[in-house]
ROBA-288099 format. One record per residue (C-alpha): residue number from 1; residue in three letters; chain; z, x, y negated. Coordinates in steps of 0.1 Angstrom, whole numbers, plus 2048, in hexadecimal, padded with zeros to 3 digits. Each point is the difference from the previous one (the first is absolute). Example, Ala and Ser with C-alpha at 12.3 -4.5 7.8 and 13.67 -1.06 7.14 Angstrom:
residues 2
> 1 ala A 84E 87B 82D
> 2 ser A 7F9 80E 7DE
end
This chain:
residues 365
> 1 unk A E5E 560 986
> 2 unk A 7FC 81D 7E5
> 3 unk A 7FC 809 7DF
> 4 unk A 7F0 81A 7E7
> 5 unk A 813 81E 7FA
> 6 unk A 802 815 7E6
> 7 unk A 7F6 822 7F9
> 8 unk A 7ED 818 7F0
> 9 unk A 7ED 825 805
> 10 unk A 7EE 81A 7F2
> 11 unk A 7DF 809 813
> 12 unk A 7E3 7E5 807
> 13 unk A 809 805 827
> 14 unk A 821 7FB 7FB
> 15 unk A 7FD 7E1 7EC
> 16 unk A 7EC 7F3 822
> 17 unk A 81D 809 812
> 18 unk A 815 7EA 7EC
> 19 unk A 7E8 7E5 800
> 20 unk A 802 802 822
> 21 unk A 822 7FE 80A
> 22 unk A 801 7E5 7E7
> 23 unk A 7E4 7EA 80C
> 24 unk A 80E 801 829
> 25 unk A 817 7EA 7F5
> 26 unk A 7F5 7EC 7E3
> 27 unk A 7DA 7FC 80B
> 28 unk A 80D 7EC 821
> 29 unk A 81A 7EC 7F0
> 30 unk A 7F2 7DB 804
> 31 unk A 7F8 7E9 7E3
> 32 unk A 814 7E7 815
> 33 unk A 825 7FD 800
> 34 unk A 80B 800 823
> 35 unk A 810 7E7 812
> 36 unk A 827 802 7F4
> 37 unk A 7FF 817 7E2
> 38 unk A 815 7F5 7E0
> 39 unk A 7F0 7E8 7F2
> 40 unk A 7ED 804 7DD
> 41 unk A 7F0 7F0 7E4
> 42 unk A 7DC 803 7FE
> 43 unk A 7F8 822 7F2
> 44 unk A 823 810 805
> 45 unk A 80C 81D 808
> 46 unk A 814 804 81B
> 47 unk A 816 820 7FE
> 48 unk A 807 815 81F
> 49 unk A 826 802 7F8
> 50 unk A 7F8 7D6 803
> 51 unk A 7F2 804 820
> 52 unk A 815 816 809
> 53 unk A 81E 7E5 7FC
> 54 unk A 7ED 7E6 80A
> 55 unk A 7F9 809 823
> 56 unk A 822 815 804
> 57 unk A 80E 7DC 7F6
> 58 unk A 7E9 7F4 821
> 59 unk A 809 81A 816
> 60 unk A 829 7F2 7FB
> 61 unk A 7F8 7E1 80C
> 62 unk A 7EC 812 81E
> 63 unk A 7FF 825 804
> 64 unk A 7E5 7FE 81F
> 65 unk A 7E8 7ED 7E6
> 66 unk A 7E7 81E 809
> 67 unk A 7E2 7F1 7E3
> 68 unk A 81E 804 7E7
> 69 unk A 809 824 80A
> 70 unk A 7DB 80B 7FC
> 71 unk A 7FC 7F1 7DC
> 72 unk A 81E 80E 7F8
> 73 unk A 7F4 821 80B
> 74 unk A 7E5 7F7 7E8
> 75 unk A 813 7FD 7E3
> 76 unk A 814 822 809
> 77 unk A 7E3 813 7FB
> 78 unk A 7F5 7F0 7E0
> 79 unk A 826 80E 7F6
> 80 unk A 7F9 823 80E
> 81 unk A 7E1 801 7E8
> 82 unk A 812 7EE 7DE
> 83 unk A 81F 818 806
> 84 unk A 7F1 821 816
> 85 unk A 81F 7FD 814
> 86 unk A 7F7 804 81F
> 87 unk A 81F 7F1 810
> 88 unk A 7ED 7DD 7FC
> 89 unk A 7E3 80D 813
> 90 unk A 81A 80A 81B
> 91 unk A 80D 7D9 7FF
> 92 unk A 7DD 7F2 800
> 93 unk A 7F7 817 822
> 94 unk A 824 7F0 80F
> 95 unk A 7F4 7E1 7FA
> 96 unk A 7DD 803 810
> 97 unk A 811 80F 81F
> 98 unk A 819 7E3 801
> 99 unk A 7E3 7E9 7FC
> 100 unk A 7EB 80E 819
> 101 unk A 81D 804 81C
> 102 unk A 80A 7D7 7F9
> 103 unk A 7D7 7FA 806
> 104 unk A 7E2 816 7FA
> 105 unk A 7EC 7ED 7E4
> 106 unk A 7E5 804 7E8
> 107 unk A 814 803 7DD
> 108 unk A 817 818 80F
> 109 unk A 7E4 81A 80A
> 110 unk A 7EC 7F7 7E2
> 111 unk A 81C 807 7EE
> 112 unk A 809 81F 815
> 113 unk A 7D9 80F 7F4
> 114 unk A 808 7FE 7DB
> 115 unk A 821 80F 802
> 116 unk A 7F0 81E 812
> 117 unk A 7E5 803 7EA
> 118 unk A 813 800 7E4
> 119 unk A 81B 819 80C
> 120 unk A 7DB 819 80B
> 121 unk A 808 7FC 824
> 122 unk A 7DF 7F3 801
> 123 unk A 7FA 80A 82A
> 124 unk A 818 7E6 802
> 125 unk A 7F4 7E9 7E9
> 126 unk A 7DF 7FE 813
> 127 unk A 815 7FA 81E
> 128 unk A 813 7E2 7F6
> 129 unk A 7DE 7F5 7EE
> 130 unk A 7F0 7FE 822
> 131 unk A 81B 7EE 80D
> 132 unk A 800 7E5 7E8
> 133 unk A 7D6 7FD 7FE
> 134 unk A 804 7F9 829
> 135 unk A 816 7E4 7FC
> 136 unk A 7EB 7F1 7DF
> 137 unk A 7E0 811 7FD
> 138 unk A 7EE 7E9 7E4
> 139 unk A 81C 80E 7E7
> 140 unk A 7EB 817 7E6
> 141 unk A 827 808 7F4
> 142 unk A 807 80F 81E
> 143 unk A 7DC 810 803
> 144 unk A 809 80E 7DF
> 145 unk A 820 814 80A
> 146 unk A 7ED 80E 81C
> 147 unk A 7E3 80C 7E8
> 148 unk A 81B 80D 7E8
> 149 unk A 815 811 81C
> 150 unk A 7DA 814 80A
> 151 unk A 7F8 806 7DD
> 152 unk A 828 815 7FC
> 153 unk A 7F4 811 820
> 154 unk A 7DD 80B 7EF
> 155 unk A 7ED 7EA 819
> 156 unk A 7EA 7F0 7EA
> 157 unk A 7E2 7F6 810
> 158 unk A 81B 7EF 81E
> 159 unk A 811 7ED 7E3
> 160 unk A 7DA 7F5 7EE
> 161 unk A 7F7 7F2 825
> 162 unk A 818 7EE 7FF
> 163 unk A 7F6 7EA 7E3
> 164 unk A 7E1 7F2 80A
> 165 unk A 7EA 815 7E9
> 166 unk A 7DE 7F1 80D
> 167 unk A 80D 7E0 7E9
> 168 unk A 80C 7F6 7DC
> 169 unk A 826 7F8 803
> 170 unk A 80A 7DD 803
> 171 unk A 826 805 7FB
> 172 unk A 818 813 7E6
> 173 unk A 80F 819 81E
> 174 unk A 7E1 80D 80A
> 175 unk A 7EE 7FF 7DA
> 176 unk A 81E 817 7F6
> 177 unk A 804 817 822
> 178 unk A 7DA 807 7F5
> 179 unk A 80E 80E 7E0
> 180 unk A 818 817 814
> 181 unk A 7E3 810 811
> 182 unk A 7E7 803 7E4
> 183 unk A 81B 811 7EE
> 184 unk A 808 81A 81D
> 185 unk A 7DC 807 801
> 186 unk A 803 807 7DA
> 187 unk A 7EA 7E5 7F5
> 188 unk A 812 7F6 7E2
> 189 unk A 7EE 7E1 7F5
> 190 unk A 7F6 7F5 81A
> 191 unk A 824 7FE 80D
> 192 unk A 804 7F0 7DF
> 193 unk A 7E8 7E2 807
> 194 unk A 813 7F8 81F
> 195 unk A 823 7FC 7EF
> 196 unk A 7F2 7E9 7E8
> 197 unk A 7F0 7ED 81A
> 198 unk A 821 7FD 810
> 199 unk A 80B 7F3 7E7
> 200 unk A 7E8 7E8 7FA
> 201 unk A 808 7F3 826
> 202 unk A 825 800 7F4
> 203 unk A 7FB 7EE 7E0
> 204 unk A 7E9 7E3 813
> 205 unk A 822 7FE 817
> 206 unk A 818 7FB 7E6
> 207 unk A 811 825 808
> 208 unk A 807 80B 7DC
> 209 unk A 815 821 80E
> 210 unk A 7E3 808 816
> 211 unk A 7E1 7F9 7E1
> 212 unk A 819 818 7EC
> 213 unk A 809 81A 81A
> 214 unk A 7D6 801 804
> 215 unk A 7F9 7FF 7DF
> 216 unk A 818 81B 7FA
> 217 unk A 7F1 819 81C
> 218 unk A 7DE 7F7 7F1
> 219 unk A 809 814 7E0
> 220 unk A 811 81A 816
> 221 unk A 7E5 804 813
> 222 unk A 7E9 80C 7E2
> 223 unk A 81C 814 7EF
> 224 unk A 800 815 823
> 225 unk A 7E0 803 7FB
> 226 unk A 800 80D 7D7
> 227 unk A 7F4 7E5 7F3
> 228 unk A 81A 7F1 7EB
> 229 unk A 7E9 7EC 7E3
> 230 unk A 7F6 7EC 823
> 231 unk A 81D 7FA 80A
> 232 unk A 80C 7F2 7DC
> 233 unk A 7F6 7DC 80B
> 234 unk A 810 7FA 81D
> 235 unk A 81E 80C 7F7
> 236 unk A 7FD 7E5 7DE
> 237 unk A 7F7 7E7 81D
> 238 unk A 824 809 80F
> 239 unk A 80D 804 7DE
> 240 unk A 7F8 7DB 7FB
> 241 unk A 80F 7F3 822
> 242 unk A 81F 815 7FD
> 243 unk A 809 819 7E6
> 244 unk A 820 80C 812
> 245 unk A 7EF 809 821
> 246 unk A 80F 820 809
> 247 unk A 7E0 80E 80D
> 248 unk A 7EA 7F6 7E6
> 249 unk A 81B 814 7E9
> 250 unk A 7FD 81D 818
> 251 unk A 7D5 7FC 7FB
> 252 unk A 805 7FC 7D9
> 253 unk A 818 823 7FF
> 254 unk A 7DF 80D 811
> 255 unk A 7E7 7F5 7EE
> 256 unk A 814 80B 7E0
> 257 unk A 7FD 821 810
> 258 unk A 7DB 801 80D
> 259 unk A 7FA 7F8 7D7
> 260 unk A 815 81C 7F7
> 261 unk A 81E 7EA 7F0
> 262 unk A 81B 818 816
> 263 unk A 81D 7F4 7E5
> 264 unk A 7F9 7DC 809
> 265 unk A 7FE 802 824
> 266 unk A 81E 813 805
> 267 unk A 813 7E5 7E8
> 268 unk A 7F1 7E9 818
> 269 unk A 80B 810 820
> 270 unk A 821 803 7ED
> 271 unk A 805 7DD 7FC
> 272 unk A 7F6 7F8 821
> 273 unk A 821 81B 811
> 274 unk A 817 7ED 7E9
> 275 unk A 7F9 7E2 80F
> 276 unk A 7F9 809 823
> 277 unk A 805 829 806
> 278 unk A 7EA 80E 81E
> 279 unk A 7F8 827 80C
> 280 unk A 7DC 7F7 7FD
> 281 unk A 801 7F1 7D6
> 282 unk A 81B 81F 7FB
> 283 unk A 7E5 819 811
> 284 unk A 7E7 7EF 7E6
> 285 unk A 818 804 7E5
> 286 unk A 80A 825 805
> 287 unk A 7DA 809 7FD
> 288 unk A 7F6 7EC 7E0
> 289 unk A 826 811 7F3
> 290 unk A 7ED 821 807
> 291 unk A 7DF 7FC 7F4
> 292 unk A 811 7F9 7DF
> 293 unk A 815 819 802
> 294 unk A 822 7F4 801
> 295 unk A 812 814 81A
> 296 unk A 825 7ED 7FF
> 297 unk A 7EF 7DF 80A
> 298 unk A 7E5 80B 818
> 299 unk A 81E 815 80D
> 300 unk A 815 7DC 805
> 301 unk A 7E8 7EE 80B
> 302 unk A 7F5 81D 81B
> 303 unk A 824 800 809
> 304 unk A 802 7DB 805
> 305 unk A 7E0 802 814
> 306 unk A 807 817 815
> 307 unk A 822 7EC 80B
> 308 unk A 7EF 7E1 804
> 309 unk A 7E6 80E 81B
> 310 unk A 819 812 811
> 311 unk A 816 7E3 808
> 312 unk A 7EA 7ED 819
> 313 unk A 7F9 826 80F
> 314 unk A 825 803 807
> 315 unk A 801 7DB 80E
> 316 unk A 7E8 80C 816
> 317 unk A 7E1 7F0 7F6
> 318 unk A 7DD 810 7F7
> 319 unk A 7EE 7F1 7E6
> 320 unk A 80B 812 7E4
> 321 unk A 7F8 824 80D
> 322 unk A 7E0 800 7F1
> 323 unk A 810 7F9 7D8
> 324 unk A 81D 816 806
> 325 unk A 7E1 81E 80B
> 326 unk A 7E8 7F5 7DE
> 327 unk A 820 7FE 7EA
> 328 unk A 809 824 80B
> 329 unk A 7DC 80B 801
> 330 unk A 800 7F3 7DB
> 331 unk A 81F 80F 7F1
> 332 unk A 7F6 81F 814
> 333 unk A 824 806 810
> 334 unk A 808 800 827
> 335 unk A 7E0 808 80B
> 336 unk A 80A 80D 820
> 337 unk A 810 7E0 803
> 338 unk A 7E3 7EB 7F3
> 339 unk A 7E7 810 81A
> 340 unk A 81A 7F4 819
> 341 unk A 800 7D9 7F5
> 342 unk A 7DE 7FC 7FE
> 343 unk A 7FA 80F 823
> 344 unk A 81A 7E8 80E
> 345 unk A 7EF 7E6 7ED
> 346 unk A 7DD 803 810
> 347 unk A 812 7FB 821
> 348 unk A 807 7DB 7F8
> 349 unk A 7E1 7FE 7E9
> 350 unk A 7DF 80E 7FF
> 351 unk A 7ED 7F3 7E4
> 352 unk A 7EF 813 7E4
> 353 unk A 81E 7F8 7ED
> 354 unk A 817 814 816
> 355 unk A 7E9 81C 807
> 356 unk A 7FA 808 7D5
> 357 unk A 829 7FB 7FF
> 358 unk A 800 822 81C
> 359 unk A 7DF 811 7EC
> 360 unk A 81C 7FD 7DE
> 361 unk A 818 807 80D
> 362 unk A 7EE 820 811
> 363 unk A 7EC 809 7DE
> 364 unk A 823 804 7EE
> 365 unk A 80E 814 816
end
Protein backbone atom coordinates (compact mmCIF):
# COMPACT_ATOMS: atom_id res chain seq x y z
CA UNK A 1 0.00 0.00 0.00
CA UNK A 2 1.08 3.77 0.52
CA UNK A 3 2.55 6.15 2.49
CA UNK A 4 2.49 9.94 3.67
CA UNK A 5 4.22 12.28 1.64
CA UNK A 6 5.79 15.14 2.15
CA UNK A 7 5.17 18.61 1.38
CA UNK A 8 4.42 21.92 2.22
CA UNK A 9 2.38 25.33 0.86
CA UNK A 10 1.59 28.69 1.37
CA UNK A 11 -2.28 29.37 1.24
CA UNK A 12 -4.91 27.56 3.70
CA UNK A 13 -6.38 25.93 0.26
CA UNK A 14 -3.40 24.91 -0.84
CA UNK A 15 -2.37 23.29 2.39
CA UNK A 16 -5.83 21.09 1.73
CA UNK A 17 -4.55 20.31 -1.49
CA UNK A 18 -1.58 18.85 0.04
CA UNK A 19 -3.43 17.12 2.60
CA UNK A 20 -5.21 15.67 0.04
CA UNK A 21 -2.91 14.21 -2.24
CA UNK A 22 -1.25 12.99 0.85
CA UNK A 23 -4.19 11.30 2.59
CA UNK A 24 -5.32 9.19 -1.01
CA UNK A 25 -2.72 7.17 -0.27
CA UNK A 26 -1.89 7.13 3.38
CA UNK A 27 -5.63 7.27 4.74
CA UNK A 28 -6.26 3.72 2.82
CA UNK A 29 -3.12 2.08 3.65
CA UNK A 30 -4.32 -0.91 6.00
CA UNK A 31 -3.24 -1.34 9.63
CA UNK A 32 -2.68 -4.89 8.47
CA UNK A 33 0.32 -6.17 6.78
CA UNK A 34 -0.72 -8.03 3.82
CA UNK A 35 -0.30 -11.42 3.11
CA UNK A 36 3.56 -11.71 1.84
CA UNK A 37 5.06 -8.34 2.74
CA UNK A 38 8.72 -8.40 4.49
CA UNK A 39 8.29 -9.40 7.50
CA UNK A 40 8.67 -6.99 10.65
CA UNK A 41 9.03 -6.64 14.21
CA UNK A 42 6.09 -5.37 16.03
CA UNK A 43 6.10 -1.64 15.61
CA UNK A 44 8.59 -1.42 12.65
CA UNK A 45 9.02 0.40 10.00
CA UNK A 46 9.08 -0.98 6.91
CA UNK A 47 10.89 1.25 4.24
CA UNK A 48 9.68 1.46 0.71
CA UNK A 49 13.26 0.97 -0.75
CA UNK A 50 12.61 -2.52 1.66
CA UNK A 51 9.65 -3.25 -0.07
CA UNK A 52 10.69 -2.35 -2.94
CA UNK A 53 13.56 -5.23 -2.73
CA UNK A 54 11.54 -7.37 -1.12
CA UNK A 55 8.91 -8.08 -3.64
CA UNK A 56 11.44 -7.32 -6.70
CA UNK A 57 13.28 -10.33 -4.83
CA UNK A 58 9.59 -12.21 -5.37
CA UNK A 59 9.02 -11.27 -8.65
CA UNK A 60 12.76 -13.28 -9.71
CA UNK A 61 11.54 -16.28 -8.46
CA UNK A 62 8.08 -15.55 -10.46
CA UNK A 63 7.67 -12.61 -12.60
CA UNK A 64 3.64 -13.51 -13.33
CA UNK A 65 3.23 -13.26 -9.35
CA UNK A 66 0.50 -10.44 -10.22
CA UNK A 67 -0.19 -9.60 -5.97
CA UNK A 68 3.64 -9.02 -5.95
CA UNK A 69 3.65 -6.61 -8.96
CA UNK A 70 0.76 -4.51 -7.43
CA UNK A 71 2.54 -4.04 -3.96
CA UNK A 72 5.36 -3.28 -5.65
CA UNK A 73 3.59 -0.66 -7.46
CA UNK A 74 2.75 0.45 -4.01
CA UNK A 75 5.96 0.93 -2.79
CA UNK A 76 6.97 2.88 -6.21
CA UNK A 77 4.71 5.52 -5.41
CA UNK A 78 5.74 5.93 -1.80
CA UNK A 79 9.40 6.57 -3.80
CA UNK A 80 7.84 9.04 -6.24
CA UNK A 81 6.65 11.04 -3.02
CA UNK A 82 10.12 10.62 -0.70
CA UNK A 83 12.19 11.54 -3.90
CA UNK A 84 9.61 13.76 -6.33
CA UNK A 85 11.01 11.85 -9.12
CA UNK A 86 8.50 10.98 -11.10
CA UNK A 87 10.24 8.15 -12.91
CA UNK A 88 9.06 5.83 -9.92
CA UNK A 89 5.53 6.87 -10.42
CA UNK A 90 6.12 5.79 -14.10
CA UNK A 91 7.44 2.13 -12.66
CA UNK A 92 4.60 1.97 -10.12
CA UNK A 93 1.88 2.52 -13.26
CA UNK A 94 4.08 -0.41 -15.29
CA UNK A 95 3.57 -2.49 -12.60
CA UNK A 96 -0.27 -2.07 -12.09
CA UNK A 97 -0.64 -2.63 -15.87
CA UNK A 98 1.48 -5.85 -15.73
CA UNK A 99 -0.55 -6.80 -12.76
CA UNK A 100 -3.81 -6.20 -14.15
CA UNK A 101 -3.01 -7.88 -17.74
CA UNK A 102 -1.59 -11.34 -15.65
CA UNK A 103 -5.24 -11.04 -13.73
CA UNK A 104 -7.53 -8.08 -12.91
CA UNK A 105 -7.49 -7.92 -8.94
CA UNK A 106 -8.39 -5.83 -6.17
CA UNK A 107 -4.80 -4.53 -4.95
CA UNK A 108 -3.80 -3.69 -8.42
CA UNK A 109 -6.86 -1.20 -9.05
CA UNK A 110 -6.78 -0.09 -5.54
CA UNK A 111 -3.48 0.55 -6.03
CA UNK A 112 -4.00 1.98 -9.51
CA UNK A 113 -6.68 4.86 -7.58
CA UNK A 114 -3.89 6.15 -5.22
CA UNK A 115 -1.37 6.48 -7.91
CA UNK A 116 -3.88 8.62 -9.85
CA UNK A 117 -4.85 10.59 -7.18
CA UNK A 118 -1.71 11.39 -6.22
CA UNK A 119 -0.29 12.29 -9.63
CA UNK A 120 -4.05 14.82 -9.86
CA UNK A 121 -5.44 12.65 -12.50
CA UNK A 122 -8.14 12.33 -10.25
CA UNK A 123 -11.03 11.47 -13.32
CA UNK A 124 -9.09 8.52 -13.34
CA UNK A 125 -8.63 7.89 -9.99
CA UNK A 126 -12.44 7.73 -9.54
CA UNK A 127 -12.39 5.30 -12.34
CA UNK A 128 -10.08 2.72 -11.08
CA UNK A 129 -11.82 3.59 -7.49
CA UNK A 130 -15.02 2.25 -8.96
CA UNK A 131 -13.47 -0.60 -10.23
CA UNK A 132 -11.95 -1.77 -7.20
CA UNK A 133 -15.34 -0.92 -4.78
CA UNK A 134 -17.26 -3.46 -7.40
CA UNK A 135 -15.07 -6.27 -6.81
CA UNK A 136 -14.83 -5.47 -2.71
CA UNK A 137 -17.41 -3.05 -1.80
CA UNK A 138 -17.22 -3.25 2.28
CA UNK A 139 -13.54 -1.63 1.86
CA UNK A 140 -13.93 2.03 3.45
CA UNK A 141 -10.09 2.23 1.99
CA UNK A 142 -11.31 1.95 -1.24
CA UNK A 143 -14.48 4.12 -0.50
CA UNK A 144 -11.98 6.57 0.59
CA UNK A 145 -9.96 6.99 -2.77
CA UNK A 146 -13.20 7.43 -4.49
CA UNK A 147 -14.32 10.28 -1.97
CA UNK A 148 -10.80 11.81 -2.33
CA UNK A 149 -10.72 11.45 -6.22
CA UNK A 150 -14.57 13.64 -6.04
CA UNK A 151 -13.27 15.99 -3.56
CA UNK A 152 -9.82 16.88 -6.38
CA UNK A 153 -12.66 17.19 -8.88
CA UNK A 154 -14.67 19.85 -6.50
CA UNK A 155 -17.54 17.31 -6.06
CA UNK A 156 -18.06 17.56 -2.69
CA UNK A 157 -21.38 16.74 -1.72
CA UNK A 158 -20.73 13.23 -4.27
CA UNK A 159 -17.60 12.52 -2.12
CA UNK A 160 -19.70 13.29 1.56
CA UNK A 161 -22.49 10.71 0.18
CA UNK A 162 -20.30 8.57 -0.03
CA UNK A 163 -19.41 8.27 3.72
CA UNK A 164 -22.46 7.51 5.27
CA UNK A 165 -23.08 10.89 6.86
CA UNK A 166 -26.50 9.91 8.48
CA UNK A 167 -23.97 7.87 11.07
CA UNK A 168 -20.91 8.31 13.43
CA UNK A 169 -17.93 6.54 11.82
CA UNK A 170 -17.11 3.15 12.88
CA UNK A 171 -13.69 2.77 11.03
CA UNK A 172 -10.34 4.99 10.58
CA UNK A 173 -10.94 5.35 6.59
CA UNK A 174 -14.07 6.81 6.72
CA UNK A 175 -13.49 8.95 10.26
CA UNK A 176 -10.50 10.59 8.27
CA UNK A 177 -12.24 10.83 4.51
CA UNK A 178 -14.81 12.95 6.85
CA UNK A 179 -11.95 15.20 7.62
CA UNK A 180 -11.17 15.67 3.85
CA UNK A 181 -14.59 17.07 3.28
CA UNK A 182 -15.08 19.17 6.34
CA UNK A 183 -11.88 20.75 5.25
CA UNK A 184 -12.99 21.43 1.56
CA UNK A 185 -16.03 22.98 2.89
CA UNK A 186 -13.70 25.17 5.03
CA UNK A 187 -14.85 23.97 8.25
CA UNK A 188 -11.59 23.96 9.97
CA UNK A 189 -12.29 22.30 13.29
CA UNK A 190 -14.53 20.41 12.54
CA UNK A 191 -12.24 18.75 9.96
CA UNK A 192 -9.98 18.83 12.84
CA UNK A 193 -12.23 16.57 15.10
CA UNK A 194 -12.40 13.96 12.44
CA UNK A 195 -8.55 13.47 12.09
CA UNK A 196 -8.24 12.99 15.62
CA UNK A 197 -10.92 10.55 15.64
CA UNK A 198 -9.09 8.77 13.00
CA UNK A 199 -6.66 8.53 14.89
CA UNK A 200 -8.18 7.31 17.73
CA UNK A 201 -9.64 4.36 15.41
CA UNK A 202 -5.88 3.91 14.37
CA UNK A 203 -4.42 3.99 17.82
CA UNK A 204 -7.23 1.26 19.17
CA UNK A 205 -5.73 -0.86 15.93
CA UNK A 206 -2.26 -0.72 16.76
CA UNK A 207 -1.53 1.56 13.45
CA UNK A 208 1.14 3.99 15.02
CA UNK A 209 1.90 5.56 11.27
CA UNK A 210 -1.78 6.02 10.84
CA UNK A 211 -2.57 7.72 14.87
CA UNK A 212 0.45 9.96 13.70
CA UNK A 213 -0.41 10.76 10.13
CA UNK A 214 -4.05 11.73 11.93
CA UNK A 215 -2.81 13.32 14.58
CA UNK A 216 -0.54 15.32 12.38
CA UNK A 217 -3.54 16.58 9.93
CA UNK A 218 -5.43 17.30 13.11
CA UNK A 219 -2.97 20.32 13.82
CA UNK A 220 -2.94 21.07 10.06
CA UNK A 221 -6.30 21.23 9.90
CA UNK A 222 -6.57 24.19 12.54
CA UNK A 223 -3.38 25.96 11.25
CA UNK A 224 -5.42 26.20 7.76
CA UNK A 225 -7.86 27.46 9.55
CA UNK A 226 -5.56 30.46 11.62
CA UNK A 227 -5.71 29.07 14.63
CA UNK A 228 -2.26 28.04 15.50
CA UNK A 229 -2.42 28.22 19.71
CA UNK A 230 -5.17 25.24 18.83
CA UNK A 231 -3.23 23.49 17.04
CA UNK A 232 -0.21 23.65 19.62
CA UNK A 233 -1.48 20.34 21.19
CA UNK A 234 -1.81 18.11 18.75
CA UNK A 235 1.13 18.75 17.22
CA UNK A 236 3.00 18.03 21.18
CA UNK A 237 0.67 14.85 20.88
CA UNK A 238 2.76 14.01 17.58
CA UNK A 239 5.80 15.49 19.07
CA UNK A 240 5.56 12.82 21.74
CA UNK A 241 4.93 9.74 19.36
CA UNK A 242 7.53 10.86 16.91
CA UNK A 243 9.65 13.97 16.89
CA UNK A 244 11.24 13.33 13.45
CA UNK A 245 7.96 13.04 11.60
CA UNK A 246 8.51 14.98 8.49
CA UNK A 247 5.06 16.39 8.49
CA UNK A 248 4.73 17.34 11.92
CA UNK A 249 8.21 19.38 11.12
CA UNK A 250 6.46 20.83 8.05
CA UNK A 251 3.15 21.81 10.77
CA UNK A 252 5.77 23.09 13.45
CA UNK A 253 7.68 25.54 10.51
CA UNK A 254 3.91 26.68 10.28
CA UNK A 255 2.94 27.21 13.34
CA UNK A 256 6.29 29.15 13.94
CA UNK A 257 5.03 31.31 11.33
CA UNK A 258 1.21 31.71 12.21
CA UNK A 259 3.07 33.08 15.82
CA UNK A 260 5.24 35.32 13.88
CA UNK A 261 8.67 33.42 14.57
CA UNK A 262 9.56 33.72 10.44
CA UNK A 263 13.57 33.24 11.50
CA UNK A 264 12.58 29.91 13.16
CA UNK A 265 10.40 28.43 10.64
CA UNK A 266 12.52 29.12 7.83
CA UNK A 267 15.56 27.34 9.88
CA UNK A 268 13.09 24.77 10.21
CA UNK A 269 12.10 24.37 6.68
CA UNK A 270 15.90 24.56 6.10
CA UNK A 271 16.66 21.72 7.94
CA UNK A 272 14.07 19.78 6.58
CA UNK A 273 15.66 20.42 2.33
CA UNK A 274 18.97 19.29 3.79
CA UNK A 275 17.64 16.18 4.71
CA UNK A 276 15.12 15.57 2.13
CA UNK A 277 14.97 18.59 -0.70
CA UNK A 278 11.40 19.08 -2.35
CA UNK A 279 9.87 22.04 -4.79
CA UNK A 280 7.14 22.33 -2.36
CA UNK A 281 9.60 23.00 1.30
CA UNK A 282 12.01 25.13 -1.33
CA UNK A 283 8.70 27.17 -2.45
CA UNK A 284 8.12 27.53 1.51
CA UNK A 285 11.60 28.53 1.92
CA UNK A 286 11.99 31.19 -0.86
CA UNK A 287 8.95 33.02 0.82
CA UNK A 288 10.04 33.05 4.54
CA UNK A 289 13.84 34.11 2.70
CA UNK A 290 11.78 37.12 1.37
CA UNK A 291 9.76 38.19 4.11
CA UNK A 292 13.02 38.60 5.88
CA UNK A 293 14.46 40.14 3.38
CA UNK A 294 17.30 38.15 2.27
CA UNK A 295 17.24 38.26 -1.50
CA UNK A 296 20.43 35.68 -2.24
CA UNK A 297 18.63 32.87 -0.40
CA UNK A 298 14.99 33.41 -1.27
CA UNK A 299 16.67 33.78 -4.79
CA UNK A 300 18.29 29.93 -4.32
CA UNK A 301 15.74 28.55 -2.94
CA UNK A 302 13.22 30.12 -5.75
CA UNK A 303 15.64 28.76 -8.17
CA UNK A 304 15.77 25.33 -6.68
CA UNK A 305 11.92 25.45 -6.60
CA UNK A 306 11.17 26.29 -9.59
CA UNK A 307 13.48 23.12 -10.95
CA UNK A 308 11.98 20.81 -8.83
CA UNK A 309 8.32 21.41 -10.05
CA UNK A 310 9.28 21.55 -13.48
CA UNK A 311 10.81 18.13 -13.65
CA UNK A 312 7.73 15.98 -13.21
CA UNK A 313 6.01 18.68 -15.87
CA UNK A 314 8.74 17.64 -18.41
CA UNK A 315 8.14 13.81 -17.41
CA UNK A 316 4.89 14.49 -18.46
CA UNK A 317 3.03 14.43 -15.34
CA UNK A 318 0.55 17.11 -13.75
CA UNK A 319 0.61 17.44 -10.33
CA UNK A 320 3.00 19.93 -9.85
CA UNK A 321 1.42 22.65 -12.21
CA UNK A 322 -0.41 24.14 -9.57
CA UNK A 323 3.22 24.99 -7.27
CA UNK A 324 5.16 25.83 -10.25
CA UNK A 325 1.84 28.66 -10.98
CA UNK A 326 1.84 29.91 -6.94
CA UNK A 327 5.77 29.93 -6.92
CA UNK A 328 5.65 32.25 -10.04
CA UNK A 329 2.57 34.08 -8.85
CA UNK A 330 4.74 34.68 -5.59
CA UNK A 331 8.06 35.81 -6.90
CA UNK A 332 5.92 37.75 -9.41
CA UNK A 333 8.00 36.66 -12.66
CA UNK A 334 6.42 34.66 -15.73
CA UNK A 335 3.17 35.66 -15.24
CA UNK A 336 2.16 35.03 -18.72
CA UNK A 337 3.40 31.74 -18.00
CA UNK A 338 1.86 31.35 -14.57
CA UNK A 339 -1.74 32.17 -15.89
CA UNK A 340 -0.95 29.33 -18.40
CA UNK A 341 -0.10 26.49 -15.55
CA UNK A 342 -2.78 27.09 -13.51
CA UNK A 343 -5.32 26.94 -16.41
CA UNK A 344 -3.87 23.62 -17.44
CA UNK A 345 -4.06 22.66 -13.89
CA UNK A 346 -7.91 23.13 -13.39
CA UNK A 347 -8.27 20.74 -16.31
CA UNK A 348 -7.01 17.80 -14.21
CA UNK A 349 -8.26 19.53 -10.92
CA UNK A 350 -10.95 21.54 -9.94
CA UNK A 351 -10.93 22.23 -6.38
CA UNK A 352 -10.84 25.55 -4.54
CA UNK A 353 -7.19 24.97 -4.35
CA UNK A 354 -6.66 25.05 -8.11
CA UNK A 355 -9.16 27.79 -8.86
CA UNK A 356 -7.19 30.57 -6.03
CA UNK A 357 -3.83 29.11 -7.78
CA UNK A 358 -5.49 30.73 -11.49
CA UNK A 359 -7.17 33.90 -9.32
CA UNK A 360 -2.97 34.48 -8.23
CA UNK A 361 -1.68 33.89 -10.68
CA UNK A 362 -4.28 36.32 -12.61
CA UNK A 363 -4.11 39.11 -9.74
CA UNK A 364 -0.20 39.39 -10.48
CA UNK A 365 -0.47 39.74 -13.74
Amino acid sequence: MTAAATTVAALPAAVLAVVLAVALGCATRSSVRPSGAPPAAAGEKVTADRRIAFYRSRLEADPRHYPSLALLAGAELDRARETGDPEWLARARRNVDLSMAIQPNFEAMKTGAAIANYSHRFAEGAAWARRAREAWPSDTGVTALLAGAHLGLAEIDDAARLLAPESAPDDYHTAFARGLVSAARGEGARASEEFACAARFAAEAGAKELELFSTVSAAGALLDAGRPEAALPHLLRADSMDSTDVRLRIHRAEYLEATGRIEAALLQVEELIGERDGADLRRHAFRLARELGRDARAEEHFAAARRLYERPIAAGEVYTLEGLARLLAEAGVDLDAAVALAARNLEWKRDAAAHEALSLARSRR
